[in-house]
C-alpha positions as CSV (number, residue, x, y, z in Angstrom):
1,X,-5.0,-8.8,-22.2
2,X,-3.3,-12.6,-21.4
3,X,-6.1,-15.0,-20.4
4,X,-5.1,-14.9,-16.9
5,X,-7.1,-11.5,-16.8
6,X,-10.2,-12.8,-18.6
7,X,-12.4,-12.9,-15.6
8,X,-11.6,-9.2,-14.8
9,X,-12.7,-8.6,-18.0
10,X,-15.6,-9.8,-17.8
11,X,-15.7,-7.3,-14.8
12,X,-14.8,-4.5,-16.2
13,X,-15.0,-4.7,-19.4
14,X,-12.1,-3.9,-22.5
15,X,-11.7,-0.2,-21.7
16,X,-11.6,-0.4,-17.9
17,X,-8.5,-3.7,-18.4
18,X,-7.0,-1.0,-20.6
19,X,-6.8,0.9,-18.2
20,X,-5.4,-1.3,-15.6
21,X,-3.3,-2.6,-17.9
22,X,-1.5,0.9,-18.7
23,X,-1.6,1.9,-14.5
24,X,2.1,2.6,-13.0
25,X,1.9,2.0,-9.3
26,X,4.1,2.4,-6.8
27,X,4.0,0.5,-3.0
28,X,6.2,1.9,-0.5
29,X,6.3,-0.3,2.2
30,X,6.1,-4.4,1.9
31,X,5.3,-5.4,5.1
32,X,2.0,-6.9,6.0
33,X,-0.6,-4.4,4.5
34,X,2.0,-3.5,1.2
35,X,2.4,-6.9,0.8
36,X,-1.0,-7.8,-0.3
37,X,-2.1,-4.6,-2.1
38,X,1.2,-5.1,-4.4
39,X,0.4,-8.7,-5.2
40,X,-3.3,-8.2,-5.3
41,X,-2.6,-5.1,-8.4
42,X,0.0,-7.5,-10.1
43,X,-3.3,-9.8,-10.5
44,X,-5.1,-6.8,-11.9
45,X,-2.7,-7.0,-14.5
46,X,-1.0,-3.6,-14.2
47,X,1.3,-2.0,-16.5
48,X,4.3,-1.5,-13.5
49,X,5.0,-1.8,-10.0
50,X,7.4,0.1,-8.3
51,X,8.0,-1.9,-5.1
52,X,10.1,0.1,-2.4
53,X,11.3,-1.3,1.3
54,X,14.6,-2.3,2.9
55,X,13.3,-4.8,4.9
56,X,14.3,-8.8,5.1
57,X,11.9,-11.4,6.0
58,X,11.8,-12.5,9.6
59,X,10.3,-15.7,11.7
60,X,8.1,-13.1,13.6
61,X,6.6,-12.0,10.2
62,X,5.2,-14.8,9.5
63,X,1.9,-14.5,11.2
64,X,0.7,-11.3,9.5
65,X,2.9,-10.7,5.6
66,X,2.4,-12.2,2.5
67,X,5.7,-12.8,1.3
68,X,6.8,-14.5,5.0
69,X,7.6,-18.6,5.2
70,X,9.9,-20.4,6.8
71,X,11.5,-21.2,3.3
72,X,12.0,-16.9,2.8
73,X,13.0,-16.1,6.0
74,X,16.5,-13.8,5.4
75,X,15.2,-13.0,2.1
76,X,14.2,-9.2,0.8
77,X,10.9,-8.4,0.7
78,X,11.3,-6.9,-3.0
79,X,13.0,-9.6,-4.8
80,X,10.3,-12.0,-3.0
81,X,7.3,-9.4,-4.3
82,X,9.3,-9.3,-7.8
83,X,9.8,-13.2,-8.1
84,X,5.7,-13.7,-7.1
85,X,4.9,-10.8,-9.6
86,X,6.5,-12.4,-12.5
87,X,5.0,-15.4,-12.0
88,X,1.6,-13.9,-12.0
89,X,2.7,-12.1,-15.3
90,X,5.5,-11.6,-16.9
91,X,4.8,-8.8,-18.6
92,X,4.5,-6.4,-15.8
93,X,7.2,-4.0,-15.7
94,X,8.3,-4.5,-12.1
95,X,11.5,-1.7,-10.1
96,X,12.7,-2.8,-6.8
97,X,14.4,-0.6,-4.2
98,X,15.9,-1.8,-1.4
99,X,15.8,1.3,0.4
100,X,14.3,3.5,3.6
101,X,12.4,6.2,2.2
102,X,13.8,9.2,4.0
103,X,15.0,13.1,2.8
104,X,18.4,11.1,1.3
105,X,16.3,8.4,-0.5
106,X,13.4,10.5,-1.4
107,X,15.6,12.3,-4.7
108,X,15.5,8.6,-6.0
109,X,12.1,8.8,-6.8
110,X,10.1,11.3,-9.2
111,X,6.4,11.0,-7.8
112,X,5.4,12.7,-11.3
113,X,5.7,9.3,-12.9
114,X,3.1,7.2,-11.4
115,X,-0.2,7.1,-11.6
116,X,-1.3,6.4,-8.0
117,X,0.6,5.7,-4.5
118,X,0.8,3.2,-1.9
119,X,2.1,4.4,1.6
120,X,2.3,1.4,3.5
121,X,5.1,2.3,5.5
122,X,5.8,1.9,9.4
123,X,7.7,5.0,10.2
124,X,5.4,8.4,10.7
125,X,8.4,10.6,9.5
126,X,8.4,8.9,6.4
127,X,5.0,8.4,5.8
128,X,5.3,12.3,6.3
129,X,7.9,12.8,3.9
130,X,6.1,10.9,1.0
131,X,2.4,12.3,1.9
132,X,4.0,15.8,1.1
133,X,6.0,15.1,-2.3
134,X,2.7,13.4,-3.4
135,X,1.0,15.9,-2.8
136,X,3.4,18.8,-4.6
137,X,4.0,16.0,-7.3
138,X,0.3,16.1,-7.5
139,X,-0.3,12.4,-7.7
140,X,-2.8,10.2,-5.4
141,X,-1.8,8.9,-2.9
142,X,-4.2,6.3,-0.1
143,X,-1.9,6.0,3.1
144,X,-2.3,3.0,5.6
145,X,-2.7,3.6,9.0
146,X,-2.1,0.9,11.9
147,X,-3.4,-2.2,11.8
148,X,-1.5,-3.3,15.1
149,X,-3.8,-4.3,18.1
150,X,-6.7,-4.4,16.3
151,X,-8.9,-7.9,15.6
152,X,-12.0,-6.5,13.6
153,X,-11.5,-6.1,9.8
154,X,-15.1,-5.0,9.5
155,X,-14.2,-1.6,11.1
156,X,-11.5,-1.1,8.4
157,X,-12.8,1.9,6.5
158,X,-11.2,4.5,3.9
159,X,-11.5,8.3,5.2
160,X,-10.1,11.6,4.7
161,X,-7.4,11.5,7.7
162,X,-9.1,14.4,9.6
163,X,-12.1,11.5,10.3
164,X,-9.7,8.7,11.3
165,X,-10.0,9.9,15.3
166,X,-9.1,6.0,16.5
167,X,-6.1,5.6,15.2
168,X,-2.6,7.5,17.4
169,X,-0.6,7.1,14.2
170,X,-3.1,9.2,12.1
171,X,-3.4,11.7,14.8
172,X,0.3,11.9,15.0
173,X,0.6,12.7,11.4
174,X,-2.7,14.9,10.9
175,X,-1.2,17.0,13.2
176,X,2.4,17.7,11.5
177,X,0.8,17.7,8.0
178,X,-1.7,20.7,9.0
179,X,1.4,22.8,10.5
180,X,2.5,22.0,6.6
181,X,-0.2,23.0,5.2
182,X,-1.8,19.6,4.3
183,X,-5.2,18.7,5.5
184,X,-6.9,16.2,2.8
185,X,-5.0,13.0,3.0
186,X,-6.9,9.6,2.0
187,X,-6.4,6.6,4.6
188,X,-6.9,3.3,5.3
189,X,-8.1,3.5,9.1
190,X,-9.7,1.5,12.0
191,X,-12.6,2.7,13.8
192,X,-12.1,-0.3,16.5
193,X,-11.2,1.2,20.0
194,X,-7.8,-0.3,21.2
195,X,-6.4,0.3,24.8
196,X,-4.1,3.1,25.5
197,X,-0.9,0.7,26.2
198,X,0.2,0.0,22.5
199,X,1.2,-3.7,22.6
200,X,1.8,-3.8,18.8
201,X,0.6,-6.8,18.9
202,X,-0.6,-8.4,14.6
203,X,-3.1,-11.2,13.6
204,X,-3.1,-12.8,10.3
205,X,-6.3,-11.4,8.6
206,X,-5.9,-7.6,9.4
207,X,-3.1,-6.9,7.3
208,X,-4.3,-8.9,4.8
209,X,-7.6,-7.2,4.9
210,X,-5.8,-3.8,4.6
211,X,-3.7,-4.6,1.7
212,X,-6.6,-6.0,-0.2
213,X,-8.8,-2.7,0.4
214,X,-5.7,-0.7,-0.1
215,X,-5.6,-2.0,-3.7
216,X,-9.5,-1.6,-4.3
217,X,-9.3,1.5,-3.7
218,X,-6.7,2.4,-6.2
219,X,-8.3,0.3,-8.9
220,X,-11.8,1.9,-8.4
221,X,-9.7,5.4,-8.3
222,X,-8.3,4.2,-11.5
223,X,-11.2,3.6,-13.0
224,X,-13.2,6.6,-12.3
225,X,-15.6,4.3,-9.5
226,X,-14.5,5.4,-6.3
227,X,-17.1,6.5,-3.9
228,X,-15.0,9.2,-2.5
C-alpha cells in the first residue's frame, strides 16, 4: 500500500487495505452524489473504478458536484473523475463510459465483474434497469435516492427501500420493482419532509453528504462492518 494510504492503515489494518486495495467498483452516475462517493473510494485506494455518465459539466452545477468549476465547465464528468483519480493514485485501474445507461447501453456492462455498485443516477427507468441486472448478476448494489429540496444532511440515512416512505423517487421505483419481483433494495434516503411541489431545487452540502455515505457504506460492506 503507497504511503498516501498509511493513515487508513492505521484504520484498518493490513488485511482490511487489502481488501480495499483488491475492490472493483463501479459508479453509475457522476453528478453531485456520484461524484463524491467515486472520489472519496479512489482515496480508499481501490483496485478499479468503473465510472459511467454522459453528462458534461454545466455553470448550474456548480453549486452542488464535485467535479464542477468555472475552469471545467463543457468538460465530461468522466474524464474530470479519471484525471482527479489519477492524481490521487496512479495505480488505480480506472474505465470511463460516456454513456446513458439504458436497455441499448446496459449489454456494455457485465455486473458479474464488480464487486459492489453505485446507482447514482437521475433517471428512475434507469435506476430500474440497473437495480434488476444487479440483482440477477447477484452483486450489491446501494442506490441514491433524491437529494433535491432537502437542507438537512442529518436525516440522510441508509434503508431497505420499502422504509424510505419520504422520498417520491423511492416510491416511484419501490413500486415497479415489486411488480418485478424485487423488494430488498439498499438506499441512500432522506427522512426530511419536503413540500408536495418538487422545485428541484440543490444546496452544496447534501450531495456531498450523500456521496460520502454512499462510499462508507460500500467500504464497511467491503469489509464485513456494515450494520445492515
Amino acid at each position: 500500500m503507497p504511503d498516501a494510504f498509511s493513515r487508513m492503515e492505521m484504520l484498518l489494518g493490513d488485511a482490511g487495505a487489502d481488501k480495499l486495495g483488491k475492490a472493483r467498483i463501479a459508479v453509475f452516475g457522476l453528478g453531485g452524489a456520484g461524484s463524491f462517493a467515486a472520489e472519496a473510494l479512489a482515496r480508499c485506494g481501490v483496485a478499479s473504478l468503473t465510472l459511467v455518465d454522459n453528462g458534461i459539466v454545466s455553470v448550474a452545477d456548480i453549486n452542488r458536484q464535485l467535479y464542477a468549476l468555472r475552469s471545467t465547465v463543457g468538460k465530461s464528468n468522466v474524464q474530470i473523475a479519471k484525471m482527479r483519480i489519477r492524481d490521487i493514485d496512479e495505480g488505480i485501474l480506472v474505465h470511463t463510459y460516456e454513456t446513458f445507461y439504458n436497455n441499448e447501453t446496459a449489454g456494455m456492462f457485465d455486473l458479474k465483474n464488480y464487486d459492489y455498485i453505485i446507482d447514482a443516477m437521475n433517471t428512475v427507468e434507469s435506476k430500474l434497469l440497473l437495480i434488476e441486472n444487479a440483482k440477477i448478476s447477484k452483486t450489491p448494489i446501494i442506490s441514491c435516492m433524491s437529494t433535491d429540496d432537502r437542507m438537512d444532511p442529518s436525516k440522510l440515512e441508509i434503508v431497505d427501500i420499502s422504509r424510505s416512505v419520504l422520498c417520491p423517487i423511492a416510491k416511484q421505483i419501490r413500486t415497479k420493482l415489486r411488480k418485478k419481483g424485487i423488494r430488498k433494495v439498499k438506499v441512500l434516503s432522506s427522512r426530511e419532509k419536503i413540500s408536495d411541489i418538487q422545485m428541484h431545487g440543490s444546496i452544496s452540502f447534501m450531495p456531498g453528504a450523500a456521496g460520502m455515505m454512499l462510499a462508507g457504506v460500500v467500504v464497511k460492506d467491503l469489509l464485513g462492518k456494515s450494520d445492515r
